[in-house]
C-alpha positions in Angstrom: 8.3 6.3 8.9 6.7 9.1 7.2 3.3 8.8 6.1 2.4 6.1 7.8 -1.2 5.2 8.5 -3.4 3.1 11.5 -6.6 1.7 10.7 -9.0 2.9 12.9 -12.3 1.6 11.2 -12.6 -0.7 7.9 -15.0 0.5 5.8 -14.7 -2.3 3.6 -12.1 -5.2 2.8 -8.4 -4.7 1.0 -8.2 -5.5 -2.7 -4.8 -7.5 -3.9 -2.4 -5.3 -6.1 0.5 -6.4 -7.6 3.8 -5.3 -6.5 7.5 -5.6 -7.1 9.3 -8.6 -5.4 12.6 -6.7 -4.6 10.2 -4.1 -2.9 9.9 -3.4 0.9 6.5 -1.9 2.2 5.5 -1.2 5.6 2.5 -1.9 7.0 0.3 1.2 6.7 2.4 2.7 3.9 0.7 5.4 1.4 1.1 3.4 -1.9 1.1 5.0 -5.9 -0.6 3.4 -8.8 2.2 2.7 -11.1 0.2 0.6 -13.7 -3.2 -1.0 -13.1 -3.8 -2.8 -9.9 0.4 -2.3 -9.6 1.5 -0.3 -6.7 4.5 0.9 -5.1 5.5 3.0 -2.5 4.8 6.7 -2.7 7.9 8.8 -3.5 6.5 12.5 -4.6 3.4 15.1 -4.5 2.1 14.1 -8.3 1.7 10.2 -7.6 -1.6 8.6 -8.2 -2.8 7.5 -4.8 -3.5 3.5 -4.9 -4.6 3.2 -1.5 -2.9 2.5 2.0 -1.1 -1.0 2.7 -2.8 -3.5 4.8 0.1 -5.8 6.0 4.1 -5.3 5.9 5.7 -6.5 2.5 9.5 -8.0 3.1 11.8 -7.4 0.4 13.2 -9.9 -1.9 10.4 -13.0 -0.6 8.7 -13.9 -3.4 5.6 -12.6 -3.0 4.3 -10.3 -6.3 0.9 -9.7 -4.6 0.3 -6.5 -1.6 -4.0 -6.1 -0.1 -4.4 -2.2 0.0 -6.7 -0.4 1.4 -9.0 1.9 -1.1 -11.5 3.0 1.7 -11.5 3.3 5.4 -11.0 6.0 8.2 -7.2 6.1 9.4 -4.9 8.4 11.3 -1.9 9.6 9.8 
């Protein structure tokens, strides 16, 4: 996957954003800000950056609710 990001030291614990429940997001995914506290994945250069996601996200479960990452150090 491209842009994909490993935690290497947590600076401080992931917020809950809400996301879409048809959506698919992979652990470590860099996610936009779509509306507030709503992310998505990131698709292009001008997207607000909401943070990096914390645990995989299977499409299509139910679940309306992603933890993101604002701060931390990572490598890409």
């Amino acid at each position: 996957m491209a842009n994909e990001a490993v935690l290497v030291l947590e600076t401080e614990f992931p917020i809950n954003f809400t996301v879409a429940n048809a959506t698919g997001i992979e652990k470590g995914a860099h996610l936009q800000m779509t509306d507030p506290m709503t992310a998505s994945a990131a698709s292009g250069t001008d997207d607000v950056f909401a943070g990096i996601a914390s645990s995989e996200k299977i499409a299509s479960d139910g679940i309306t609710s992603e933890s993101v990452y604002k701060r931390g150090i990572f490598e890409g």
